[in-house]
C-alpha positions in Angstrom: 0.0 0.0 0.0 2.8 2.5 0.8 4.6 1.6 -2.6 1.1 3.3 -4.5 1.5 7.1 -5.2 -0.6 9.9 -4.5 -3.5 11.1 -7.5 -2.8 14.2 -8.0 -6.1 16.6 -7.4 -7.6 20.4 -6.9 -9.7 21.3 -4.7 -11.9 24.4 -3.8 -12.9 26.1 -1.3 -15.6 28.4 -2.3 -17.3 31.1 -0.5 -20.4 33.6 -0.6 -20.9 37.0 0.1 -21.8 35.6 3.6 -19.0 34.3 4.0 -20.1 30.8 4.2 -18.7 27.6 2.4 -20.1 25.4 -0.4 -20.3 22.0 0.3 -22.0 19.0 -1.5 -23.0 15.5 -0.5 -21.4 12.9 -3.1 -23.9 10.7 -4.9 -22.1 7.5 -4.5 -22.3 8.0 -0.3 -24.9 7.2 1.8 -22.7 9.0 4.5 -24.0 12.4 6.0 -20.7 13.7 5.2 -20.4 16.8 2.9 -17.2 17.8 1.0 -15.7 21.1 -1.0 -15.2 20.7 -4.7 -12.9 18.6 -5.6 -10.9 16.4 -8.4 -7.8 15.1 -10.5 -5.9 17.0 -12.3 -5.4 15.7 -15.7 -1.8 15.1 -17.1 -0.3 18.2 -18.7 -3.3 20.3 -17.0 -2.0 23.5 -14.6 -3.9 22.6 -11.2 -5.7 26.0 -11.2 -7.5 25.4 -14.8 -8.5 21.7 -13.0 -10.1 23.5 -9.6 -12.1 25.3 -12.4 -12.9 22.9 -14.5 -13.7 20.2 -11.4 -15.9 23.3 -9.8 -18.0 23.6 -13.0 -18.1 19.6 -13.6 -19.5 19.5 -9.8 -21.6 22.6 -9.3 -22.0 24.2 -12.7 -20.9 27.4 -11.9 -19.4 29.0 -14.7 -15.8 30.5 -14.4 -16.9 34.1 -14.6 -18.7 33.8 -11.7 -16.2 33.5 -9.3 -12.8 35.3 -8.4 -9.5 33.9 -7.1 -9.2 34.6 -3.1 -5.9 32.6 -2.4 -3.9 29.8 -3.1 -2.3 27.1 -0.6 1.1 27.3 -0.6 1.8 23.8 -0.7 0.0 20.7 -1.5 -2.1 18.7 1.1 -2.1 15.2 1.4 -4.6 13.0 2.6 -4.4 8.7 3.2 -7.1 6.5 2.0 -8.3 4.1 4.9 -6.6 0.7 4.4 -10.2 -0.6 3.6 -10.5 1.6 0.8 -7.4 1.0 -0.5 -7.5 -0.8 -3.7 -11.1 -0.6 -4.4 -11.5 3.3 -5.0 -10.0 4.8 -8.2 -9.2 1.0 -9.6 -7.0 0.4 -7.0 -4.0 2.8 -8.4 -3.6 5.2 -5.8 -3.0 5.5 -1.9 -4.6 8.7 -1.2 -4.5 12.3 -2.8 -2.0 15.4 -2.9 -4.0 18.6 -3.6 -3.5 22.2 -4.5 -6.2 24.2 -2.7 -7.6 27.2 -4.1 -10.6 29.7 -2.2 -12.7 31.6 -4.6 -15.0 34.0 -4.1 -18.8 33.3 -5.4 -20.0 36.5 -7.5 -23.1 34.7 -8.4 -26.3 34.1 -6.9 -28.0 30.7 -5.6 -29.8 30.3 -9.3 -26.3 30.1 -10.8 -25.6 26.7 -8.6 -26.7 23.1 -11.1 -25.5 19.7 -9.2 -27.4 18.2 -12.1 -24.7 18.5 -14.3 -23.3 16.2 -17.1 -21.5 14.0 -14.7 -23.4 14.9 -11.4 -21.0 14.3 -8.1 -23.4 15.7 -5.4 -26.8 14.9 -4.4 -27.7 18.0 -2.2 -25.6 21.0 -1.7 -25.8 24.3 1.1 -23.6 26.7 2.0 -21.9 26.1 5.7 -20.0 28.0 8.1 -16.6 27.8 7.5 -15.2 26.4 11.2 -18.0 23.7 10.8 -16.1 21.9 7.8 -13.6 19.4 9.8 -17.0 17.7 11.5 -19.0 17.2 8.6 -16.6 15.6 6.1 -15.6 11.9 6.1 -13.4 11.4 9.3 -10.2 10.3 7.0 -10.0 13.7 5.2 -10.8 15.8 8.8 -7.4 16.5 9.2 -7.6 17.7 5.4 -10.2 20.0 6.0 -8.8 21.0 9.4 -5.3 22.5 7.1 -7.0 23.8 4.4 -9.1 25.7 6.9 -6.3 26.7 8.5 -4.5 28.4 5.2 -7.5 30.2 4.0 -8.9 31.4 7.6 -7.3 34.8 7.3 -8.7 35.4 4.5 -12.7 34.4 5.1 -15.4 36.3 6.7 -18.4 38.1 4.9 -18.3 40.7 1.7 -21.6 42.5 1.2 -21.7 43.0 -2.2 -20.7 46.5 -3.7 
């Protein structure tokens, strides 16, 4: 198991003018967990064009609609369980490395389609940021936990204009 690499991913921390956090519950879970959007990165594709694409593919919010907050510095990793090992993404990969980004949402609720070409989520909301860590699965909490604590300085409410 610790001979399989790490799929490299985006991820995407989006918030509102309330300064609250999208979050979506997957389709393939019967879990109460929600997650942020989130995917792989394609070979040869730069991971900011993949949070974009992955954030359209999941929510169908188009790019103009949203404006680039912050970046992670460095990439996060998180470890598969050892009972998911092997049976998720056909077995090639132990876990993720990701490249966060936070994005501000310009557009209104309307503008938010889970039923998308591919759909990934089977409800969405927006959430309070600190409440991330306990509603995601409990291997990625330490996931959310860091990205939370990269982007904190920079969430918080912006009325718009």
């Amino acid at each position: 198991m610790n001979d399989l690499p790490y799929r490299p991913c985006a991820g995407v921390m989006l918030v509102n003018r309330d300064g609250r956090v999208f979050v979506g519950q997957r389709l393939d879970s019967t879990l109460e967990a929600w997650q942020m959007p989130q995917g792989g990165i394609d070979p040869g594709e730069d991971a900011r064009d993949a949070a974009i694409r992955e954030l359209g593919e999941e929510t169908g919010i188009a790019p103009d609609l949203v404006e680039l907050v912050a970046q992670a510095p460095e990439e996060l990793y998180y470890d598969l369980p050892p009972e998911l090992i092997g049976k998720v993404w056909k077995g090639k990969w132990r876990g993720q490395r990701q490249r966060w980004f936070l994005y501000r949402f310009l557009g209104e609720d309307r503008d938010v389609d889970i039923a998308t070409a591919h759909p990934e989520f089977r409800a969405w909301r927006w959430m309070e940021a600190e409440a991330l860590p306990a509603a995601i699965v409990p291997f990625k909490r330490a996931l959310y936990e860091a990205v939370l604590a990269v982007f904190r300085p920079h969430l918080g409410a912006h009325p718009a204009d």
